[in-house]
C-alpha positions in Angstrom: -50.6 -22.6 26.1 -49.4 -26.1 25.4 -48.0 -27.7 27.9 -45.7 -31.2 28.6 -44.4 -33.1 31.3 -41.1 -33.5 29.5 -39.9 -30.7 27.7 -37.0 -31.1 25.7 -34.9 -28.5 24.0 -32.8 -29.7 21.2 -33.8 -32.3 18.3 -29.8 -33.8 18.0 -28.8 -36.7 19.6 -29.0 -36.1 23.1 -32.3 -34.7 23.0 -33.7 -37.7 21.0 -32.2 -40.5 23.2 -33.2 -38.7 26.3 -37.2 -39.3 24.5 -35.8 -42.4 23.6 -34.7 -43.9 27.1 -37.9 -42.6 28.9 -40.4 -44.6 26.5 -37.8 -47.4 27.1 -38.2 -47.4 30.8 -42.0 -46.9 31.0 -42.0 -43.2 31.5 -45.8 -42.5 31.0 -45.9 -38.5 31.0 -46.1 -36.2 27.7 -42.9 -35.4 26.1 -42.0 -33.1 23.4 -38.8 -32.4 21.8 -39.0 -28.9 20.2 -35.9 -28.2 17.7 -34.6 -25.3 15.6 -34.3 -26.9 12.0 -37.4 -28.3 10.7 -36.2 -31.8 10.3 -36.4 -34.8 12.5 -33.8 -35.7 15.0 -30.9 -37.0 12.7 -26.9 -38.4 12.8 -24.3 -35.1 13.0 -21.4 -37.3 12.2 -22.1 -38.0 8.5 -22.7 -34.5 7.8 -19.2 -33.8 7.2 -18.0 -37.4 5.7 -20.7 -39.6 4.1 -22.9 -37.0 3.6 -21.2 -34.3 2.6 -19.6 -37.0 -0.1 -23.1 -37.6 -1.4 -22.4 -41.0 -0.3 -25.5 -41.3 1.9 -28.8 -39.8 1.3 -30.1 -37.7 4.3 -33.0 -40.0 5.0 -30.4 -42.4 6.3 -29.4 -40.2 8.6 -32.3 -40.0 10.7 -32.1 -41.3 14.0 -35.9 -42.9 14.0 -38.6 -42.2 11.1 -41.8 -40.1 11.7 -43.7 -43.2 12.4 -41.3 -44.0 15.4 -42.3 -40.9 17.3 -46.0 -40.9 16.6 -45.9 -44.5 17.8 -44.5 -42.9 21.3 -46.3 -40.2 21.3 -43.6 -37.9 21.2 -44.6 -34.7 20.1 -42.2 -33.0 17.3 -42.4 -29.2 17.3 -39.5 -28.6 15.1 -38.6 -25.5 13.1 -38.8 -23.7 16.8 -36.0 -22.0 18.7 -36.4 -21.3 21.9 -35.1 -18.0 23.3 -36.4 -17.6 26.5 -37.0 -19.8 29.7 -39.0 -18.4 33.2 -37.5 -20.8 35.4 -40.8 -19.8 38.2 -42.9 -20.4 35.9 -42.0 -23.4 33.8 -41.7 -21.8 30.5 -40.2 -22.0 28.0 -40.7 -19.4 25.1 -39.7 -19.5 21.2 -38.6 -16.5 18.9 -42.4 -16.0 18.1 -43.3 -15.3 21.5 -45.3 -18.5 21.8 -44.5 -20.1 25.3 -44.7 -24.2 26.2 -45.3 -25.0 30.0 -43.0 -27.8 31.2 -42.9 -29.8 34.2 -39.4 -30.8 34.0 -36.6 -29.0 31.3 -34.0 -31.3 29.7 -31.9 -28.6 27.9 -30.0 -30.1 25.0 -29.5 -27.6 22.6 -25.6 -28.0 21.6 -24.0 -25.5 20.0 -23.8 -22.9 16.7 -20.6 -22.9 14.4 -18.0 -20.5 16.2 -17.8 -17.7 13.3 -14.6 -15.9 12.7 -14.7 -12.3 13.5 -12.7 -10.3 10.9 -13.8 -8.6 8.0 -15.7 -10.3 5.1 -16.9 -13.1 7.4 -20.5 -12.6 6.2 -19.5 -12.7 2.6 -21.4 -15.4 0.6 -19.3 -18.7 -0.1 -18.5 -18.8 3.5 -19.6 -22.0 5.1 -19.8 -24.0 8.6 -21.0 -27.6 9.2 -23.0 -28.0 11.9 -26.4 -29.0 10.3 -28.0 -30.6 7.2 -29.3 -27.1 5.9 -25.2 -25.9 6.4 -24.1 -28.9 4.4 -26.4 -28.4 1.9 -25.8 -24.7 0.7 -22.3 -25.8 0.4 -22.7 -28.4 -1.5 -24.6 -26.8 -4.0 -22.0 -24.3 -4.5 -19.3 -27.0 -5.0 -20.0 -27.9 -8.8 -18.8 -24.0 -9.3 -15.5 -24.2 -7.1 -12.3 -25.2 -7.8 -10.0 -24.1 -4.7 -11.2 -24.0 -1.1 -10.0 -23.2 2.1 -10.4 -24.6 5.0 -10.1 -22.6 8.5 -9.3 -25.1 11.2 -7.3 -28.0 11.4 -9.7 -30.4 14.0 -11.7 -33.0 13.6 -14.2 -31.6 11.3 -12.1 -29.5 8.6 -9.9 -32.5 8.3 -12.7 -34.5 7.4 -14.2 -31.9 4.9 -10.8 -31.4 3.6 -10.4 -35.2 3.0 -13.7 -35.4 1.4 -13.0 -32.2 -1.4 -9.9 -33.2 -2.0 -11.4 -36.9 -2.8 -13.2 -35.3 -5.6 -10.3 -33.4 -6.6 -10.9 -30.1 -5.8 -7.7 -28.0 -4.5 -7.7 -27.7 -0.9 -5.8 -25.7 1.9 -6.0 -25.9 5.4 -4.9 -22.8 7.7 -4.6 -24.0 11.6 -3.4 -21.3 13.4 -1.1 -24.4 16.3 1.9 -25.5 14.9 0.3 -28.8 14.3 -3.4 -30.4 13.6 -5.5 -31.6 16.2 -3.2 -30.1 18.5 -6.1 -29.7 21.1 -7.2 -32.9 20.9 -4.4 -35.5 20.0 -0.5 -35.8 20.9 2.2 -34.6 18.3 2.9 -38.0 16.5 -1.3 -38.6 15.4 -0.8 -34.9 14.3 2.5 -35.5 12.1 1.1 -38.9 10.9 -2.7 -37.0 9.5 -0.3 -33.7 8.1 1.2 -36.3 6.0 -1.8 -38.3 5.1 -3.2 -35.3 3.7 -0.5 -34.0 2.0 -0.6 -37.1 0.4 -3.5 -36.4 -0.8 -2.5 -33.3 -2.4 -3.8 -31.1 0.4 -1.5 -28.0 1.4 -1.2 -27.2 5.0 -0.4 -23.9 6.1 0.3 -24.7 10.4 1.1 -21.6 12.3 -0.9 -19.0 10.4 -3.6 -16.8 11.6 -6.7 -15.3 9.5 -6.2 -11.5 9.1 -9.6 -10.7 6.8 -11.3 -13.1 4.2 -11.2 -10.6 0.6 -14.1 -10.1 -1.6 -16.7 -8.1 -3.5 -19.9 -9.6 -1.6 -18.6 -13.1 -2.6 -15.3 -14.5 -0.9 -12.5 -14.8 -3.6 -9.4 -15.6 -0.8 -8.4 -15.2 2.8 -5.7 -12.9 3.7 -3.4 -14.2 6.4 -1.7 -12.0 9.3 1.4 -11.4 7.3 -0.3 -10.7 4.3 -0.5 -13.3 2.5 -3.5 -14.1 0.4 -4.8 -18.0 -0.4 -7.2 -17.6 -3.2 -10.8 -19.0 -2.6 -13.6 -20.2 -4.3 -15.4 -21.7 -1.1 -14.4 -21.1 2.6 -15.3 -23.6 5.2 -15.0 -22.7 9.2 -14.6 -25.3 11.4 -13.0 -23.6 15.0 -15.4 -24.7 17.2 -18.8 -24.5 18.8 -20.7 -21.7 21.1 -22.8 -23.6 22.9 -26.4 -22.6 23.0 -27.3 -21.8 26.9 -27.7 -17.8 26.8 -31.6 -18.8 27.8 -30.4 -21.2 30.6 -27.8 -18.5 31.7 -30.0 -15.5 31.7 -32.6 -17.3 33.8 -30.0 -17.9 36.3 -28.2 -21.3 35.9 -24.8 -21.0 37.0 -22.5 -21.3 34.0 -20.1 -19.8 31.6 -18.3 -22.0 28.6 -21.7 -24.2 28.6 -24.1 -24.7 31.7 -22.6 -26.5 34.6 -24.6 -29.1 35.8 -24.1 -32.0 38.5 -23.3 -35.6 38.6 -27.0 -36.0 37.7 -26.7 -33.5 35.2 -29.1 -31.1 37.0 -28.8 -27.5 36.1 -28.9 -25.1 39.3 -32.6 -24.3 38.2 -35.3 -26.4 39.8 -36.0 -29.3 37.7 -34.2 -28.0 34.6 -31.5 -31.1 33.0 -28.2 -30.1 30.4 -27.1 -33.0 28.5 -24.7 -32.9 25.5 -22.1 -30.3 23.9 -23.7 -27.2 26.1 -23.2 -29.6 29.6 -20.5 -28.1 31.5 -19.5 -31.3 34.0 -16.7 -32.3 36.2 -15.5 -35.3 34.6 -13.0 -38.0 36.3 -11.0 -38.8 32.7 -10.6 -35.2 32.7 -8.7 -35.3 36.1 -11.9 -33.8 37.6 -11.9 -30.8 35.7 -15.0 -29.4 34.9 -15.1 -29.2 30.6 -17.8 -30.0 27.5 -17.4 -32.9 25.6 -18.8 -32.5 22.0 -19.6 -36.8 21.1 -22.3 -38.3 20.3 -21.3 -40.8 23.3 -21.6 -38.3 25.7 -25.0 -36.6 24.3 -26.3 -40.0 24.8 -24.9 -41.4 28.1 -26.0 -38.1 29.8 -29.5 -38.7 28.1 -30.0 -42.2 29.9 -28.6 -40.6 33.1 -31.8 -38.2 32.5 -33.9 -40.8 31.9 -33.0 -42.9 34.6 -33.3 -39.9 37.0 -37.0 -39.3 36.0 -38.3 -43.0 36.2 -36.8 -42.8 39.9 -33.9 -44.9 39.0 -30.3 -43.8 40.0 -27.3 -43.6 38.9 -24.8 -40.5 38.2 -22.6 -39.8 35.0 -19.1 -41.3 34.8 -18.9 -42.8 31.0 -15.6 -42.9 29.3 -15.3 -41.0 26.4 -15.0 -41.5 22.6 -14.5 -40.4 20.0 -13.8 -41.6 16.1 -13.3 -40.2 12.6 -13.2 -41.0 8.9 -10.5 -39.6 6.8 -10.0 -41.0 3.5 -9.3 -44.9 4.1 -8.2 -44.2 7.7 -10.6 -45.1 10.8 -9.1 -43.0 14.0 -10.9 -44.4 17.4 -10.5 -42.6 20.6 -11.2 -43.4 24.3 -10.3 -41.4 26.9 -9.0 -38.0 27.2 -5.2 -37.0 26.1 -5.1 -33.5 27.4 -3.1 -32.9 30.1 -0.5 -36.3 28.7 3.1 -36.8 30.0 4.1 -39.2 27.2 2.8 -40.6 24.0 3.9 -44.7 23.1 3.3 -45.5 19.7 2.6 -48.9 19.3 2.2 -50.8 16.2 3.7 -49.4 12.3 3.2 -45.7 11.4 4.5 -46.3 8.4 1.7 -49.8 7.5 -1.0 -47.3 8.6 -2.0 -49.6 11.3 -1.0 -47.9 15.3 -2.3 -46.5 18.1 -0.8 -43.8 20.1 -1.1 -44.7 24.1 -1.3 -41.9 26.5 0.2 -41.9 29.8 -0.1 -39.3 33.1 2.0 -40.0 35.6 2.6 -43.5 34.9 -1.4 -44.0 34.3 -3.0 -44.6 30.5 -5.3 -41.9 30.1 -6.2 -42.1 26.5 -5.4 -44.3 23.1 -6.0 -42.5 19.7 -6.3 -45.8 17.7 -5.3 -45.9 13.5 -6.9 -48.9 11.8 -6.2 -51.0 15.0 -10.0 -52.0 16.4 -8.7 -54.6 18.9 -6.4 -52.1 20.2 -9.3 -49.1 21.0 -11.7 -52.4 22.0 -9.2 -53.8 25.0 -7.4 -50.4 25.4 -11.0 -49.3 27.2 -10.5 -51.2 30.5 -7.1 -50.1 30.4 -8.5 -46.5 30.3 -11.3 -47.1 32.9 -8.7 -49.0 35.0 -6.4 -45.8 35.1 -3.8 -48.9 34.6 0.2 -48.1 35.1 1.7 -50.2 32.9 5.6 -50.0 31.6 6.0 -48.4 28.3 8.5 -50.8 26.8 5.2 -53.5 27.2 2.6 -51.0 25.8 5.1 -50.5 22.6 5.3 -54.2 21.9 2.2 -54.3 19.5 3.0 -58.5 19.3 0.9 -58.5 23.0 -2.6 -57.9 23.2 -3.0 -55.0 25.1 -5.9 -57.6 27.2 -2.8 -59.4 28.9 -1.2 -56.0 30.4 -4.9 -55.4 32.1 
């Protein structure tokens, strides 16, 4: 049985920077990151913009070349998923049955695409975007479409759907809310992307749930709960993650909704980490609730916190979030959380394309979703971090830096 000091489940961003970080501080023990797809630890993001555009080549993507890992002596034992751990006896075990000792765990794993569950969700021409291989089958199959749905108006079917309709194909977007990004973002970012993408010739269908997607072993439309059907060449779902802890969970970390881990980001099994999506902590933007946060800023920051932890260097995780995203000519920035917002100040010109949308909770700014406007997500961090209580007739005067009301 092979066996490392550093054993780290998950080849996506967390899981790389956390192999990353050690090197970087002088950790001399073995690591390995063993991942599920066979490629090397690569950029999620583009999957659903550049990439999926054909704008970047997927050798772009990856995070560090072969000769990067070699040179760290980083083992890669990709193409491997683990399904088991033996929390006792330091194990870790893959579908084969093949087990890797570890001396210390970092779980970092993420997520699968959260599937729909009605009838004809298997049928072919169904599609997520979670990984190259997903972004891949469907973009061989887009030369042949002409219409395609999207289920889920977030983050990533608003990106897909701003891509497909760039190269014109027809494009409808079902969101069961009243509104996109209605878990993520206030009501006037929502109003302001449902018109950008209308714009663009993209039909929005807000308030409508998925009864059954039809078809003859092939998807040809999606029937919605009153009975509606939206013809289909090509379905993409984008609702969501499941993060991937059952192995964590069944060995007995405490968790649910992801694996909840400490300020450290310790799981409750003796020297076992959670970093990333599947990282259930209590987070102070968050008001202290305990939630996952699916960024590439957190994978990261919680990997250093690892890092840190096992070169005997401390320090606890309490990183700001963000967030961005590319839609057509539009660059959205993010810092902080929104959920849980009292009022939403809109500063700058909706109309120009060029605002931000300041967040407020009980006085406090909580969160800026940012349009075009860098200098306003750059200097609307301290004001985040700060938990500042400024007036709202100063925050809407976009004329005044948001670095004088600090």
């Amino acid at each position: 049985m092979s066996a490392y000091d550093v054993l780290i489940v998950g080849a996506g961003h967390g899981g790389a920077q956390a192999a990353i970080a050690l090197r970087q501080r002088g950790y001399a023990g073995s690591i390995a990151i063993v991942g599920e797809e066979p490629e090397l630890p690569y950029e999620r993001p583009p999957l659903s913009k550049d990439y999926l555009a054909g704008g970047k080549p997927f050798e772009r993507l990856l995070i560090r070349p072969a000769s990067f890992w070699a040179d760290r002596d980083v083992a890669m034992l990709t193409g491997r998923r683990i399904v088991a751990i033996d929390a006792e006896a330091r194990t870790a075990t893959d579908e084969g049955g093949t087990a890797i000792g570890y001396g210390t765990l970092i779980w970092a794993a993420g997520g699968a695409p959260r599937r729909l569950a009605c009838a004809g969700h298997d049928l072919a021409g169904v599609h997520a975007i979670r990984t190259r291989a997903d972004v891949d089958a469907l973009g061989g199959e887009l030369a042949g479409a002409r219409r395609v749905v999207v289920v889920g108006g977030g983050y990533i079917g608003l990106e897909a759907a701003a891509v497909l309709a760039k190269r014109g194909l027809a494009v409808t977007v079902i969101e069961a809310q009243d509104r996109v990004l209605a878990r993520v973002a206030g009501e006037p970012l929502s109003r302001f992307y449902e018109a950008e993408h209308r714009a663009h010739g993209v039909t929005l269908r807000l308030s409508a749930a998925v009864d059954c997607l039809i078809g003859e072993g092939r998807v040809d439309g999606v029937q919605l709960a009153g009975g509606e059907e939206v013809p289909a060449d090509l379905v993409i779902v984008g609702i969501g993650i499941v993060p991937a802890v059952e192995p964590l969970l069944a060995a007995g970390a405490e968790g649910g909704n992801g694996v909840r881990v400490d300020e450290a980001c310790r799981t409750t099994l003796p020297d076992v980490f959670a970093i990333g999506d599947c990282a259930a902590h209590a987070n102070r933007y968050a008001d202290g609730a305990v939630i996952r946060l699916e960024s590439v800023q957190n994978a990261n920051d919680m990997a250093n916190v690892v890092a840190r932890q096992l070169v005997g260097e401390p320090g606890d995780y309490d990183a700001v979030p963000w967030f961005w995203s590319n839609q057509y000519d539009l660059k959205l920035q993010t810092v902080g959380l929104s959920a849980g917002h009292d009022a939403a100040i809109v500063r700058g010109d909706v109309a120009a394309r060029s605002f931000s949308v300041v967040y407020l909770r009980g006085g406090r700014v909580i969160a800026l979703d940012c349009v075009n406007r860098v200098k306003d997500y750059v200097q609307g961090r301290k004001l985040v971090e700060a938990g500042a209580v400024i007036a709202p007739d100063r925050l809407t005067d976009a004329s005044v830096p948001l670095k004088e009301l600090i």
